[in-house]
RODO-2510 file (C-alpha; in nm, 4 decimals, decimal comma):
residues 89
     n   res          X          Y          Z
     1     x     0,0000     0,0000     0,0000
     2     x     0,1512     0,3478    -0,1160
     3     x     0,1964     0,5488     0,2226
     4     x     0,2248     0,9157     0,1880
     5     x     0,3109     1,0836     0,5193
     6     x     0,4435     1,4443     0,5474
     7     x     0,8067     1,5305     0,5561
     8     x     0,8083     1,6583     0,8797
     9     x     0,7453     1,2658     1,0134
    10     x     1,1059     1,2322     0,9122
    11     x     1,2095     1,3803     1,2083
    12     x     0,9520     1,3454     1,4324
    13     x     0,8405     1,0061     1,3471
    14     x     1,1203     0,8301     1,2554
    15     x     1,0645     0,5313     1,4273
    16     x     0,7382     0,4856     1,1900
    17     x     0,8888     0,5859     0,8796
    18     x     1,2130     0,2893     0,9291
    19     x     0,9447     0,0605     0,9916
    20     x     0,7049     0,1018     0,6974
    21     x     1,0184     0,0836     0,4243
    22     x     1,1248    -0,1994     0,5775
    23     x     0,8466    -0,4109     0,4485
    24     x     1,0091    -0,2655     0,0881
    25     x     0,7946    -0,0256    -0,0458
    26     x     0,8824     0,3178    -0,0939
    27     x     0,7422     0,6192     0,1406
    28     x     0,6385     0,9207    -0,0210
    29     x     0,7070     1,2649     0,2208
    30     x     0,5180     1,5879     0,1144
    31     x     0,5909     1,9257     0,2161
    32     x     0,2808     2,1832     0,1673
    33     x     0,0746     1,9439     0,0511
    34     x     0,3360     1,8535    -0,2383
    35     x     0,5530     1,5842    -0,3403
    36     x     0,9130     1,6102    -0,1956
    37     x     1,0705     1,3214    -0,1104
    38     x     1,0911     0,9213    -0,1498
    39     x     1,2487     0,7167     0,1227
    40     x     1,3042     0,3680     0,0493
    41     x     1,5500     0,0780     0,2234
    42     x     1,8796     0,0466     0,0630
    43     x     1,8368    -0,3238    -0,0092
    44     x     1,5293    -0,2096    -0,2668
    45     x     1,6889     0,0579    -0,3798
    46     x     2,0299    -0,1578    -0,4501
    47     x     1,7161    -0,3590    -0,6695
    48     x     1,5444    -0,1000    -0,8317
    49     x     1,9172     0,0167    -0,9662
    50     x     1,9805    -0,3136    -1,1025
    51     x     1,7058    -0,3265    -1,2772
    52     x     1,7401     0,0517    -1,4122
    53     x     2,0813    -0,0843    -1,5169
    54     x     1,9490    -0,3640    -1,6743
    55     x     1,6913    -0,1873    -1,8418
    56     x     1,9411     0,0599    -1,9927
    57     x     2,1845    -0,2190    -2,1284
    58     x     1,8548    -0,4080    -2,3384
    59     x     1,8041    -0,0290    -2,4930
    60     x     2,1340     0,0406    -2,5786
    61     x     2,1669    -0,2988    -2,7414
    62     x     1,8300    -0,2338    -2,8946
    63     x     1,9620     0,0884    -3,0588
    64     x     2,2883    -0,0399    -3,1422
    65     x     2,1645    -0,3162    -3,3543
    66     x     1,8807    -0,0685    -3,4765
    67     x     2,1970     0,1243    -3,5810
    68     x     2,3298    -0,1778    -3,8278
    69     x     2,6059    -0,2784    -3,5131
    70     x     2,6763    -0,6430    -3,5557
    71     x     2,4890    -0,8421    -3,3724
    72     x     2,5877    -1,2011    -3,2735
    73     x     2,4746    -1,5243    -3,2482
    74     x     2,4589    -1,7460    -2,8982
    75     x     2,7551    -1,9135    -2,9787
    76     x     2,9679    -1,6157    -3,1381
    77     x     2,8688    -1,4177    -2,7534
    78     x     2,9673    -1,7546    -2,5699
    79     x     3,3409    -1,7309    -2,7222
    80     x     3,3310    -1,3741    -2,6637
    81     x     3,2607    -1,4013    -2,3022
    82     x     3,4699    -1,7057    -2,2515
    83     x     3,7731    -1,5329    -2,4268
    84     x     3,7173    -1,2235    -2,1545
    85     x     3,6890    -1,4268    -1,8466
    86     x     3,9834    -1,6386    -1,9689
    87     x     3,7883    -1,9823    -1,9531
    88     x     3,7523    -2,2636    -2,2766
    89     x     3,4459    -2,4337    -2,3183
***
């Protein structure tokens, strides 16, 4: 459930706010009625980025090969990544 508390619980509820990211969902903190801030635990945060990251690399291989970049086959990428990592299959 999206909770939207007002910044000022930062510092005088603290206790609250620790406790409602920890079940991982975000908290949203106004200030005049407005959006502010998001506070969020670090270990979905750490997740979120890794999926922004992972996100980004599928687009930029998207546009590359868009772009007329060679593009590879399973087997060509294997050898690639087995020739980087220094290991023969």
């Amino acid at each position: 459930m999206i909770q939207i508390r007002p910044v000022s619980d930062l510092r005088n509820k603290f206790p609250e706010i620790e406790k409602a990211v920890g079940g991982g969902e975000p908290v949203y903190l106004t200030k005049n009625g407005q959006g502010e801030l998001v506070v969020m635990d670090i270990g979905s945060f750490e997740k979120k980025e890794q999926e922004l990251r992972a996100q980004q690399a599928v687009l930029e291989s998207i546009a590359a090969r868009m772009a007329g970049e060679k593009d590879y086959s399973l087997e060509e990428s294997k050898k690639i990544i087995y020739k980087m990592i220094g290991t023969k299959k």
